[in-house]
Structures are given as structure tokens and as C-alpha cells.
DRENNUMI-936847 format. One record per residue (C-alpha): residue number from 1; y, z, x. Coordinates in nm, 3 decimals. Layout:
<pts>
   k      yy      zz      xx
 NUM       Y       Z       X
...
</pts>
This chain:
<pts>
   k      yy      zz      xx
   1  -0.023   3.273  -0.781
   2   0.122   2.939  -0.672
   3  -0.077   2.845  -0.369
   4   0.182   2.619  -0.222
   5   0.550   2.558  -0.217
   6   0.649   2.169  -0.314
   7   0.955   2.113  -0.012
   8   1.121   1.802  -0.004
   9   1.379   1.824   0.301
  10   1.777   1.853   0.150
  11   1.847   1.548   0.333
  12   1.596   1.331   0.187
  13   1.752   1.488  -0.183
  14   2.080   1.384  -0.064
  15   1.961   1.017   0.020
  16   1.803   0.996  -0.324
  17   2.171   1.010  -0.488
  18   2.360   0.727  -0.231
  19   2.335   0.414  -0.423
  20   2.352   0.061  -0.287
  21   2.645  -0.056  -0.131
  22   2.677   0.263   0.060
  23   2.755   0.219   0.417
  24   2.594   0.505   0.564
  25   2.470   0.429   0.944
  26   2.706   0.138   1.078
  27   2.865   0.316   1.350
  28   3.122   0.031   1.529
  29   2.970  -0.105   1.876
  30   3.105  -0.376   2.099
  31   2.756  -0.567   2.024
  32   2.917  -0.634   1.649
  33   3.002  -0.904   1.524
  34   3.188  -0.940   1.141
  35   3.184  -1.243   0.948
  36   3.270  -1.288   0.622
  37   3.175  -1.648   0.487
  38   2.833  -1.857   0.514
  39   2.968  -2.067   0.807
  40   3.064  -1.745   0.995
  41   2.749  -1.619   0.977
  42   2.546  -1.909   1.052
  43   2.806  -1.960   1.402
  44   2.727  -1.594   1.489
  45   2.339  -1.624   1.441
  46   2.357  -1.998   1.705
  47   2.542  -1.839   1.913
  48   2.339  -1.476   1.931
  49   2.235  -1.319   2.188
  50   1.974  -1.011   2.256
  51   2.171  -0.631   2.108
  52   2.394  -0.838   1.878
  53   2.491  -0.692   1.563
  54   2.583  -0.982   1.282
  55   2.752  -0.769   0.982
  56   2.834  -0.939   0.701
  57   3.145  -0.845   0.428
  58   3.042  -0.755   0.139
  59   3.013  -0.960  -0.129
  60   2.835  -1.237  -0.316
  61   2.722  -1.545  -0.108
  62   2.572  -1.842  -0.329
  63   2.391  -2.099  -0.093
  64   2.468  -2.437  -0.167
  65   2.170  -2.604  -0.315
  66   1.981  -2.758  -0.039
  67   2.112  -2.528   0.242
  68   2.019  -2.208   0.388
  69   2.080  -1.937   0.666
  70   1.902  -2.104   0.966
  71   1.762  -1.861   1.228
  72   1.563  -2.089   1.456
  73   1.517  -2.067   1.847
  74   1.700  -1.686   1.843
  75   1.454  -1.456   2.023
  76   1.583  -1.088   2.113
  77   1.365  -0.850   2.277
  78   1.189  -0.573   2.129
  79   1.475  -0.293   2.318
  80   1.720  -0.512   2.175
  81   1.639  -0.711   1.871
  82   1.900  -0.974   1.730
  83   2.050  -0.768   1.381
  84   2.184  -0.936   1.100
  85   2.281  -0.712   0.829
  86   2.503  -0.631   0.523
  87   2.792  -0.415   0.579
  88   2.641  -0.155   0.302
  89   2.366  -0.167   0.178
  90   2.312  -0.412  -0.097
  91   2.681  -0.499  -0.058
  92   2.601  -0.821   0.053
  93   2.460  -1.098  -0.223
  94   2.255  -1.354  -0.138
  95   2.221  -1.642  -0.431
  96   2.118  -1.981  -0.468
  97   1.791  -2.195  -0.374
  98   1.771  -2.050  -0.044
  99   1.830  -1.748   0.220
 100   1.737  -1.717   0.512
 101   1.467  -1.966   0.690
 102   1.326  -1.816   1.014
 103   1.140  -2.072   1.310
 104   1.067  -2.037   1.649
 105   1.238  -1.721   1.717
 106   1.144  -1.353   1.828
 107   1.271  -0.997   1.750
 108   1.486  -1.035   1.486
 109   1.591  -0.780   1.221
 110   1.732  -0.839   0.885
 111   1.888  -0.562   0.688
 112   2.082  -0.441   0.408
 113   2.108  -0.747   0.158
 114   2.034  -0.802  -0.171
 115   1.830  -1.067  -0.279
 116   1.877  -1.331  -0.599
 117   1.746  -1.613  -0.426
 118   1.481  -1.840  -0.611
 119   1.267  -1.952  -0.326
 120   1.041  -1.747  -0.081
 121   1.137  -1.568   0.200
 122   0.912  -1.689   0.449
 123   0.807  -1.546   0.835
 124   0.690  -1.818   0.962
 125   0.355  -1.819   1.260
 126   0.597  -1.961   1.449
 127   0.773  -1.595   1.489
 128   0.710  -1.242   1.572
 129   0.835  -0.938   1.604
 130   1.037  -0.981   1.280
 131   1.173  -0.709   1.062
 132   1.318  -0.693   0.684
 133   1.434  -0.345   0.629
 134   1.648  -0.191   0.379
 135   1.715  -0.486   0.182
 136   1.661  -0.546  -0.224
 137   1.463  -0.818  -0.352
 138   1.477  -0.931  -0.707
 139   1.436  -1.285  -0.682
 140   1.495  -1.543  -0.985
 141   1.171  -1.491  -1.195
 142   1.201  -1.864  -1.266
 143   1.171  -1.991  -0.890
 144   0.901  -1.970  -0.672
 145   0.623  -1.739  -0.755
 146   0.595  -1.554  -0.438
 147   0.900  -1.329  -0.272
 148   0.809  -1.276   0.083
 149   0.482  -1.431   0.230
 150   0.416  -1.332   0.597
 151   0.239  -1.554   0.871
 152   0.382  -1.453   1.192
 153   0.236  -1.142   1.373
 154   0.374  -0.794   1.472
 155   0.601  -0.798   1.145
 156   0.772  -0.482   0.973
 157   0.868  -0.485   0.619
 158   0.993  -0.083   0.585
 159   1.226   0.072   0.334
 160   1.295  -0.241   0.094
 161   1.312  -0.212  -0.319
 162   1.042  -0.495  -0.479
 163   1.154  -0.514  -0.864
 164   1.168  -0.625  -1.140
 165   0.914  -0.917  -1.184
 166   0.813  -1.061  -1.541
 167   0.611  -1.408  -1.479
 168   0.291  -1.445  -1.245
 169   0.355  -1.376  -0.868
 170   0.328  -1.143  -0.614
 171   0.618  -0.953  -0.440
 172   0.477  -0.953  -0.079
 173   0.153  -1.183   0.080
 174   0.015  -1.146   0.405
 175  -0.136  -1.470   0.496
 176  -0.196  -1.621   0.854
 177  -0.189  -1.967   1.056
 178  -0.439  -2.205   0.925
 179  -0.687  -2.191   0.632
 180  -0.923  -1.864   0.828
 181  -0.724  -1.663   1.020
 182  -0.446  -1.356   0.923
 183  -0.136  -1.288   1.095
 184  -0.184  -0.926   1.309
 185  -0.040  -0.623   1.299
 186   0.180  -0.667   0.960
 187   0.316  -0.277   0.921
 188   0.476  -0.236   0.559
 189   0.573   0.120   0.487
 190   0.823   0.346   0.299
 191   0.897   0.013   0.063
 192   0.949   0.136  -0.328
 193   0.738  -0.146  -0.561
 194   0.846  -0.106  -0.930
 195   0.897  -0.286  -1.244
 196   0.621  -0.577  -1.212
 197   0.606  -0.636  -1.609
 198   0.327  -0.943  -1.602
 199   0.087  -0.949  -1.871
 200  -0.095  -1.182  -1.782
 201  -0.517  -1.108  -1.604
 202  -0.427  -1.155  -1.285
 203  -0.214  -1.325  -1.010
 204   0.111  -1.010  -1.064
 205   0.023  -0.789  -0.739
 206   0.262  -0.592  -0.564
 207   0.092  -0.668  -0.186
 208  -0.162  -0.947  -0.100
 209  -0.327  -0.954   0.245
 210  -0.510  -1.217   0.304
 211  -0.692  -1.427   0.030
 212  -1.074  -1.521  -0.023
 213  -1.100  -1.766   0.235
 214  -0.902  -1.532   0.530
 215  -1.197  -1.236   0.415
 216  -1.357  -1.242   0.769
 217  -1.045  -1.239   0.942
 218  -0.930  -0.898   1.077
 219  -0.546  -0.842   0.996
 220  -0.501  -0.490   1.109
 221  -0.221  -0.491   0.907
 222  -0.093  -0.065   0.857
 223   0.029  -0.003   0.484
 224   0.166   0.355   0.422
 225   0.387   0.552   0.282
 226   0.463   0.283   0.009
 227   0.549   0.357  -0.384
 228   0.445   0.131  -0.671
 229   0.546   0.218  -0.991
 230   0.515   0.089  -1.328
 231   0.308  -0.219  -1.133
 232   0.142  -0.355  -1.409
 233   0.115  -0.731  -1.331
 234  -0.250  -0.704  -1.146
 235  -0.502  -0.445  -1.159
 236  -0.461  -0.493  -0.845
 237  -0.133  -0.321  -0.702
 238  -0.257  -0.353  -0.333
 239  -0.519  -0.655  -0.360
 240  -0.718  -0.641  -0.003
 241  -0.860  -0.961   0.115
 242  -0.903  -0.962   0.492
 243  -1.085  -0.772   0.684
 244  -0.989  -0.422   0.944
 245  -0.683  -0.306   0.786
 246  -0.539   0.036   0.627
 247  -0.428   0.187   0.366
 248  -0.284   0.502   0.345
 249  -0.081   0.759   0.227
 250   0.067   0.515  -0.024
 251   0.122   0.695  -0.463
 252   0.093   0.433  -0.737
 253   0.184   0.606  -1.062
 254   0.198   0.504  -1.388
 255   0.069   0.170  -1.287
 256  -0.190  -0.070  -1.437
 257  -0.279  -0.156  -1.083
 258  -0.494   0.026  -0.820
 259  -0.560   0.048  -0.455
 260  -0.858  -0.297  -0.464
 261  -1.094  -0.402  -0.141
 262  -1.125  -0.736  -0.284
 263  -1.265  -0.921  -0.033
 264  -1.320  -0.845   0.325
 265  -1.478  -0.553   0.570
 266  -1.434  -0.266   0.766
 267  -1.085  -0.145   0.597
 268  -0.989   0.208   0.583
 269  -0.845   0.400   0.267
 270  -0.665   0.715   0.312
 271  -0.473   1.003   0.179
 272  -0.393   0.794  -0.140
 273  -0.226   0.950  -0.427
 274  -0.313   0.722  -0.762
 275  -0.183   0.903  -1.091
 276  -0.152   0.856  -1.395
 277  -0.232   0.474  -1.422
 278  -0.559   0.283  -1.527
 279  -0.794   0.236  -1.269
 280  -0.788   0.365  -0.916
 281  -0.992   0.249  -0.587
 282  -1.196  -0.020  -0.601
 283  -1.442  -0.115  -0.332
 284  -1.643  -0.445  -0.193
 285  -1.742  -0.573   0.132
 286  -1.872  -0.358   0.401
 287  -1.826  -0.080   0.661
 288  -1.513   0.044   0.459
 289  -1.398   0.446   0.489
 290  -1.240   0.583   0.150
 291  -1.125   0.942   0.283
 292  -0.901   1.193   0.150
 293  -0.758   0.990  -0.162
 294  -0.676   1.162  -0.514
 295  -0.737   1.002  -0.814
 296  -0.628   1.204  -1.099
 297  -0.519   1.085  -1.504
 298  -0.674   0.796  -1.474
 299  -0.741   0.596  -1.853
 300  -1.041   0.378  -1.673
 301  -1.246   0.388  -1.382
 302  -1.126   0.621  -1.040
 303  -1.318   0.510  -0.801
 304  -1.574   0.208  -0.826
 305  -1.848   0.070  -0.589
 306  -1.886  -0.252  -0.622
 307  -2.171  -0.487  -0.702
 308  -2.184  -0.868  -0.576
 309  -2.226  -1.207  -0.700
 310  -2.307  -1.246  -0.342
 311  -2.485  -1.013  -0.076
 312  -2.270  -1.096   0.226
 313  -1.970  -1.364   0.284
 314  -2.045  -1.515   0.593
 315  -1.870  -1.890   0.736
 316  -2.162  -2.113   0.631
 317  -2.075  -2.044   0.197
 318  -1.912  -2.283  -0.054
 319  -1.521  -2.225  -0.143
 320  -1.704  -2.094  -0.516
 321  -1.907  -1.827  -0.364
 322  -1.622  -1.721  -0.104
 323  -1.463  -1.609  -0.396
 324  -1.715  -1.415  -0.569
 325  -1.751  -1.052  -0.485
 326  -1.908  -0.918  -0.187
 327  -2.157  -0.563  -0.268
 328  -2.039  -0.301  -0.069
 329  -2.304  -0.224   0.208
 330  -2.255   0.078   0.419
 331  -1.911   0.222   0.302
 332  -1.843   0.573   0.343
 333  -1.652   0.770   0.090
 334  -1.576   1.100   0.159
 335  -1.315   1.421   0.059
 336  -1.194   1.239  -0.229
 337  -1.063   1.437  -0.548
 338  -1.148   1.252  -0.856
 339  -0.973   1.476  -1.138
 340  -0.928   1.437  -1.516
 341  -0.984   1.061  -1.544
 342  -1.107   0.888  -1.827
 343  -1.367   0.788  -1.579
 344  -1.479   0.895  -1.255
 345  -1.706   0.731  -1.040
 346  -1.836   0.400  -1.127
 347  -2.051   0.096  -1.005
 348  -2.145  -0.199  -1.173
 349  -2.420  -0.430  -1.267
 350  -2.392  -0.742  -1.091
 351  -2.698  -0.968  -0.904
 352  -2.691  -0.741  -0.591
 353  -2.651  -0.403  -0.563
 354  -2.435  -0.157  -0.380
 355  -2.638  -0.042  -0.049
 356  -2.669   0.255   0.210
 357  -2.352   0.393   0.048
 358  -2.278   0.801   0.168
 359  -2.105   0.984  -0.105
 360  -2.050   1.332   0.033
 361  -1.832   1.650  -0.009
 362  -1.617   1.509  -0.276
 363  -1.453   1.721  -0.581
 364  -1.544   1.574  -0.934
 365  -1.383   1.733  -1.244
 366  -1.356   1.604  -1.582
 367  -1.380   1.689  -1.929
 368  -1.474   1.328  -2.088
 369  -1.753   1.068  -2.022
 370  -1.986   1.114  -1.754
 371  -1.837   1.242  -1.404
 372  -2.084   0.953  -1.235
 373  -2.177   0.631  -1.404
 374  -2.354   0.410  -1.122
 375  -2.526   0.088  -1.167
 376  -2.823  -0.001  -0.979
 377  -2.817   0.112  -0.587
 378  -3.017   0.095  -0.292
 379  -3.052   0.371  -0.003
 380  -2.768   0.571  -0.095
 381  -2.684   0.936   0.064
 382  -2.565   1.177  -0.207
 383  -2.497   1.490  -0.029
 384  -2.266   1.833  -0.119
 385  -2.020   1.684  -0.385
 386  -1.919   1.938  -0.636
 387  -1.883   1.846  -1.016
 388  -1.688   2.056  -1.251
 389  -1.560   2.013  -1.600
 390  -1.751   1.969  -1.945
 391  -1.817   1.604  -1.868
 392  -2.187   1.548  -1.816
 393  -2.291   1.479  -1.455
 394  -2.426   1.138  -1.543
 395  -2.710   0.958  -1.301
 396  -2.584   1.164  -0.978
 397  -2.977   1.266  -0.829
 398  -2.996   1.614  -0.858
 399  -2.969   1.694  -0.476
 400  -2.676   1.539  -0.416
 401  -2.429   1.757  -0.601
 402  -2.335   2.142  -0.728
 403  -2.206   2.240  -0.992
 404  -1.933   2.473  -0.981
 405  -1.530   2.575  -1.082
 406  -1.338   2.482  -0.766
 407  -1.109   2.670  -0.870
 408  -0.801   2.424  -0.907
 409  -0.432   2.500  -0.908
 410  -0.143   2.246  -1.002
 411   0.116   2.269  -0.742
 412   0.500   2.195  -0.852
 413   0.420   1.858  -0.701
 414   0.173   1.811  -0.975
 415  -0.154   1.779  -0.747
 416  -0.443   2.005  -0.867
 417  -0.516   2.194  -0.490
 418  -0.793   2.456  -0.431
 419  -0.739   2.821  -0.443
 420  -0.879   3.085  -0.312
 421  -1.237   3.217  -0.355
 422  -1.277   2.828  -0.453
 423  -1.691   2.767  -0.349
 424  -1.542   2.407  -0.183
 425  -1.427   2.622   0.065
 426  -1.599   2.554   0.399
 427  -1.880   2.396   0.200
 428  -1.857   2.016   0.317
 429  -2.185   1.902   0.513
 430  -2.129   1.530   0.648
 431  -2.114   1.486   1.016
 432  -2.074   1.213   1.169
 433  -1.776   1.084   1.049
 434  -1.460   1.186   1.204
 435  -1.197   1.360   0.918
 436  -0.926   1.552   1.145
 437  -0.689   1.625   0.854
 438  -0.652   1.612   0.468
 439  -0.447   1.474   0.161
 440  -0.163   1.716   0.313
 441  -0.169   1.701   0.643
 442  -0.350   1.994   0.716
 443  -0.618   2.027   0.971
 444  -0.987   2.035   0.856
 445  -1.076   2.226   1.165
 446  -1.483   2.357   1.208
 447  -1.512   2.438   0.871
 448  -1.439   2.142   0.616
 449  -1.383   2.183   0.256
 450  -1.506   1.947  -0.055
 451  -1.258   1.729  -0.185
 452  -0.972   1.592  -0.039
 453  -0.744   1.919  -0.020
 454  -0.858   2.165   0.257
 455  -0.729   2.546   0.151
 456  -0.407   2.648   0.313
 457  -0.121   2.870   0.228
 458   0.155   2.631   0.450
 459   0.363   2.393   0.268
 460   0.213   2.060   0.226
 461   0.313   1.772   0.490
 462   0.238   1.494   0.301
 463   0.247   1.493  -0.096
 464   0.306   1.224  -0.367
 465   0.588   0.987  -0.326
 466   0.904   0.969  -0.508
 467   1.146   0.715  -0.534
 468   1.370   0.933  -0.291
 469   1.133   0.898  -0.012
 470   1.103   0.504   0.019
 471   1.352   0.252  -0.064
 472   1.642   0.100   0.103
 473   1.814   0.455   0.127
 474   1.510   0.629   0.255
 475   1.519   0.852   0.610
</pts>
């Protein structure tokens, strides 16, 4: 029997079929203002005030080569931000060198275009409390390598489409004031990534935050609820390297690029779906939490501790060794689901090892390789992970695991869930650490279960994206 139902509210179906250029939530207010050329617009946004509503006609707007939209000095408030937006969604064309260029202002929200400029889209430190939301970026792939780099704090990037990219670059950076530090609070959710065709070895991710020298800087920037698909510029489709952020609830499918702690400490990785791609988590740096994330169909490594060229970063080290990699020290990684990859759990072999790692109560099944493959370690906890699957166990100690048949069943969803009778059930062991819910949504509750799905007969609340649930059209 089918142990769970795969719902995906009618609404959300309905908002997969409206295509761009839809108007579907202007409702006429006496805060509006239409304009309908370039110089209309940029008299509306000087003369703005806080609750004004700039709509644009639709059409295609081509910026005169060394112009642009100017939104300097304009500061709404966070009740009523300053809007500019398309009259439909995507209706509105932006061309040319340049769109908009943001200073000194505050609360501002851009929405609804579509942009074909060839120069990045910059938020400036010099801002905050700026938002780009339901707009569609597919820049020139012969301008500027990167799309939209952040700097300014307490920015939102929600419900955009990121596509099509063939050359080296990187749809969205977070990067910060100075050389060290990171811009705070950067939330990017419900945004569809697709279509990033680079062949190249590196320098094609979908998200940046931060870069080797910004490692020790803490960001907390929130990413969730994103989809990357086809992302195969990087192996890194969301390339971590700053310190005290999270990731969660994002699905990369079909995707040469994973979920990568690059450089950095003290992130958190959560309630991931990567499926069907190469590689999955990677991990360096310390203090990080990788909870409740499935890893399934993987043709290379799931999940991979990660060895160092260097022990620590710390302030007093050369550029050269900044950008070497970090050995995870004291991570935590917990309730995973590791099923059917190529292969499972990994380390590697670099100068210094991996240390006082816990690996406990996760699910590892598999029918090639070895379900463990670890290079050298130091102090690690191996405790109550169950292994499953005519892949050998590999150089897991004997203590630290069970072997057992969880069980599985593939929802309509596609995610392999535990049924019951399933020996996971109410067999987790770490304490500690605190895991209120799983991949779902559903409440672990006294009695936790290995893996990253805990047994329930409800619906799921959270499963793996589709393109109907992020995107410029998204609830």
C-alpha cells in the first residue's frame, strides 16, 4: 500500500499553466502610478514617495548605451516600500547596457520585468531592505559574467526565473562591503535556477555567498525553497563561502551541481532534496549541521566530508592558503537518506583529516560500490545508521551501523519513504542535537526514526520542488 498521498494544492497547478505576461495581482490603487516610456519612469521613481506603485506598459524598453534606470536617494519604509513593477509579468523588456542602478536608498521593490540587459544588476552596501521578485533574468551571455551580485543587507530575491547561461558566470553572488565582511540577512527563496549549460571546471554556479576571503564572515543569509535544474556549469549549484548561513529545503535535479560548504563555518543544511544529478552535499569548515537531506540517483559521491589542505582558516594566512580547503572539524550529520547513488558517503585524502565528526541515525541503501568510503579520520562518532542494499558496507567500524531492509516505499512524488514494520522506526539514538521535524514536515516527536523520513500516514508538507512551486508565477 501507498504510504502517502503526493498533494500539490489546485491553486499552485493552476499557477503552473499562467505564462509570463499575465497580469494576475495588480488590483488599481490611488498609490499607482503608469508610465509608459524610459523618461516616465525615471520622473516617477525622483519624484516617489513611500506606498507608491510605479507600473510600467508593457513592452520592450532598450536603454540607451551609457544610461540606465537611476534609483538613488528613494527610501520607503518597510510597511510601505517604494514598487516599481511591470504591468504583467514579464510584459515589460528591459534591453541594452544597463537597467536599473540602485544607491543610497531603502525599501525598494522591483517586480515583474524581464531581463536582457548585459551588465550586472547590482544592490549596492549603500542600500537595504531591497527586493527583486517575480522578475526573469536572462542576461546577454556575452556581457558581464555575473547577473545579480548583492552587497547591501536585509535583501530578498523570491520567486525570480535564473536561465539560460552558456559562458562562465554565476547567476546570483552574495558578497559584502570591503574585502572581509558579507552583507546580512540575504533571504533568496522560491527562485527556479535552470539551464546553466557551462562546460567549463568551474566558475558556472547558480548562487555564490561569499568568496574565500569573506569565509570568516557570518552572512546569515536564509536560502530555501529554491529549484535548480539542469545546473551544470559548477559542481557547485549552491557554492557556500561565508560563514552562519542556511540552506534548506531547496531540490536540485538533474544537475551536475550540488549543495557545496566551500569555505566557511557553522552553516546549516536542511531538508534538501538532490536527485538525480552527480554529486550531492559536500562539506568543509567547521561546526556545520547536515540534517534531514535526501540524496538519492546520484552518478558520484552523495555526501562527502571533507579533508584540508589546511587545518583551520584563521585571519593571520596567505591569500594561497585562504583558498585551499578547510577539514571539517566537528560537523554533525544526521537523518540523512543516502539512496541508490553511485556513491554514498565519502571523504578524502588530503594533508589533514576530517575530525570529531558524529554520523548518526542515517539510512544508507545501495546496490553498487561501497555504502561508506572514508579517508583517514580522527575521533569520529559512528552511532545507529542503518545500511541496506547489496553494496558492501565499506570501512564503517562495526559499531556504528545495522544492517537491515528499511523497508522503503516510492511515493508518487518519487521519494523512497519508510513503511511500516520498517526497523528505522523509533530506532535513532543521538541526543543532543535538536531535530523537531523531518524531510516532510512531520514531527519527530520522543521517538525519532533513522533517516531523514520519520513514518507517518499524513500527506507530506514539504516534498521535492517543481517548476510550479517557484518562479515568477509561484504562490
Amino acid at each position: 500500500m501507498q504510504r502517502r498521498t503526493f498533494l500539490r494544492g489546485s491553486a499552485v497547478a493552476a499557477l503552473a499553466a499562467v505564462p509570463l505576461g499575465t497580469s494576475m495581482s495588480l488590483e488599481a490603487s490611488a498609490a499607482d502610478k503608469p508610465v509608459s516610456t524610459l523618461a516616465e519612469l525615471q520622473s516617477a521613481i525622483n519624484a516617489a514617495a513611500p506606498g507608491d506603485r510605479i507600473i510600467l506598459a508593457d513592452g520592450t524598453y532598450t536603454v540607451p548605451a551609457g544610461g540606465a534606470i537611476n534609483i538613488s536617494g528613494k527610501n520607503g519604509t518597510s510597511a510601505a516600500p517604494i514598487t516599481i513593477v511591470s504591468k504583467s509579468r514579464g510584459g515589460a523588456v528591459l534591453k541594452g547596457e544597463r537597467g536599473f542602478v540602485l544607491a543610497n536608498s531603502t525599501n525598494i521593490t522591483i517586480s515583474g520585468f524581464a531581463f536582457r540587459q548585459s551588465t550586472t544588476l547590482e544592490i549596492p552596501v549603500t542600500c537595504s531592505g531591497i527586493r527583486l521578485t517575480r522578475n526573469d533574468f536572462q542576461h546577454a551571455d556575452a556581457g558581464d559574467k555575473y547577473w545579480v551580485v548583492v552587497r547591501a543587507d536585509d535583501t530578498k530575491i523570491d520567486r525570480n526565473h535564473f536561465h539560460n547561461k552558456t559562458t562562465t558566470g554565476i547567476f546570483l553572488i552574495v558578497d559584502g562591503p570591503g574585502s572581509t565582511d558579507m552583507a546580512q540577512r540575504t533571504h533568496i527563496f522560491r527562485n527556479y535556477f535552470s539551464d546553466h549549460s557551462f562546460a567549463g571546471d568551474n566558475g558556472g554556479e547558480c548562487i555564490r555567498i561569499g568568496v574565500s576571503g569573506r569565509a570568516l564572515s557570518a552572512a546569515n543569509a536564509v536560502v530555501e525553497y529554491n529549484l535548480f535544474e539542469r545546473a551544470n556549469g559548477d559542481p557547485e549549484a549552491i557554492s557556500v563561502k561565508s560563514s552562519g548561513n542556511t540552506i534548506r529545503y531547496n531540490t536540485i535535479r538533474d544537475s551536475r551541481g550540488g549543495i557545496v560548504l566551500r569555505h566557511g563555518n557553522g552553516s546549516r543544511v536542511e531538508g534538501n532534496h538532490v536527485i538525480g544529478g552527480l554529486e550531492g552535499i559536500r562539506l568543509y569548515g567547521n561546526d556545520h549541521l547536515i540534517v534531514n537531506n535526501y540524496l538519492a540517483g546520484l552518478s558520484k559521491r552523495a555526501l562527502v566530508v571533507g579533508s584540508g589542505s589546511t587545518r583551520d582558516h584563521n585571519t593571520g594566512e596567505t591569500e594561497e592558503e585562504r583558498r585551499g580547503n578547510d577539514a571539517v572539524d566537528r560537523a554533525i550529520i544526521v537523518h540523512n537518506t543516502l539512496y541508490n547513488n553511485a556513491g554514498s558517503l565519502s571523504g578524502e585524502n588530503r594533508t589533514y583529516e576530517p575530525r570529531n565528526v558524529v554520523l548518526a541515525d542515517n539510512l544508507l541503501v545501495g546496490n553498487t560500490g561501497s555504502l561508506v568510503e572514508m579517508g583517514a579520520t580522527t575521533g569520529f562518532t559512528w552511532q545507529t545508521n542503518l545500511l541496506w542494499g547489496s553494496a558492501a558496507n565499506g570501512n564503517i567500524p562495526a559499531g556504528g551501523f545495522t544492517r537491515a531492509d528499511p523497508k522503503l516505499v516510492l511515493g508518487a512524488d518519487g521519494v523512497a519513504r519508510l513503511s511500516a514494520g520498517s526497523p528505522a522506526i523509533g530506532a535513532a539514538t543521538l541526543t543532543g542535537t535538536s531535530v523537531p521535524d523531518d524531510l516532510d514536515g512531520d514531527p519527530r516527536g520522543s521517538k525519532r526514526d533513522i533517516g531523514a523520513d520519520q513514518y507517518s500516514t499524513a500527506a507530506a508538507l514539504r516534498h521535492p520542488l517543481t517548476s510550479a512551486d517557484v518562479g515568477p508565477n509561484a504562490t
